[in-house]
N, C-alpha and C positions, 0 to 999 in steps of 0.2 A: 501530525498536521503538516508537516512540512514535504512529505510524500504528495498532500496535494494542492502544494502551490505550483499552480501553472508554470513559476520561473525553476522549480525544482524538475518537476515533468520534461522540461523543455533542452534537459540539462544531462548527460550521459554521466557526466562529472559530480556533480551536484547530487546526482539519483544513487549514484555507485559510493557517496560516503553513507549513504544508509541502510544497505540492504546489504545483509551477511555473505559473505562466502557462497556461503552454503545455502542461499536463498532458493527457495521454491514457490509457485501461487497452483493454484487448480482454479482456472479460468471458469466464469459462465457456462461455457462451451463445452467444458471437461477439461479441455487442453491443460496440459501439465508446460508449466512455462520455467525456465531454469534464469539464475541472475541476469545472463549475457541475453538474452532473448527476449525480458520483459523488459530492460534496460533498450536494447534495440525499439521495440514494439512500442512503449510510452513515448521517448523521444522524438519518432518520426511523427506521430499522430498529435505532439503535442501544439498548443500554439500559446506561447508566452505569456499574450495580451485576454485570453479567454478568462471570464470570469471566476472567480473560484470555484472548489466545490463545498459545499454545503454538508456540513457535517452534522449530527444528530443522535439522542440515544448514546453517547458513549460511554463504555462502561469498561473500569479494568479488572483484571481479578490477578493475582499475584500466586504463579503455580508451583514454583520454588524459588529460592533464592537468585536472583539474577534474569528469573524468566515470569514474563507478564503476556498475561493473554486478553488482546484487547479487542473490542467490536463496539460496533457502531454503523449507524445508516449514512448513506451519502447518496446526494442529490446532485448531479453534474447534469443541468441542460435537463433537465427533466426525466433526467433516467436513476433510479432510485435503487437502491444494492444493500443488501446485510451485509456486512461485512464483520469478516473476524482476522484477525493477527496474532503471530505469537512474535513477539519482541524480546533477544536475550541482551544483556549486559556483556560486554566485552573490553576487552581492551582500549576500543577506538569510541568504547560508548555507545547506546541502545542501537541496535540494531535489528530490522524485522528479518527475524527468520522463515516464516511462511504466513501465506495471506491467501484467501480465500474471498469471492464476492460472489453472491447469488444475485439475481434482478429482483425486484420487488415492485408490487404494486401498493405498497402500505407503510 
């Protein structure tokens, strides 16, 4: 949840203690986005005071020890997305390993 608070969004520092290393997304678009580039790409488009987003449907499932795969729908401004994540345990604590978001109209 805290991936999308507008002041986390808005935050290079803040975005960068939650997202792994080794982080990856596959964009809408296809685009394959790596830490430093979705990290770059949220924070310039972000805007602190924007309302949140609306989260919905969330569901965890637990796929081994230390790793959870999670999804849920989200509603920013009227744009609506399935979303899935896989989040592992680490040293510094959960952190998303890769995230995916399709659009949706449902």
């Amino acid at each position: 949840m805290r991936l999308l608070d507008p002041a986390v969004r808005s935050s290079a520092e803040l975005m960068g203690e939650l997202l792994d290393p080794e982080f990856t997304e596959i964009g809408a678009s296809g685009r394959l986005w790596d830490r430093s580039s979705i990290i770059a790409a949220v924070t310039q488009d972000a805007d602190p005071d924007a309302a949140p987003i609306a989260v919905g449907d969330m569901a965890g499932r637990l796929l081994a020890p230390g790793v959870v795969h999670l999804t849920y729908v989200s509603d920013g401004n009227g744009r609506r997305a399935r979303r899935s994540s896989i989040w592992r345990h680490t040293e510094r604590g959960w952190l998303i390993y890769f995230h995916q978001g399709t659009p949706s109209s449902s």
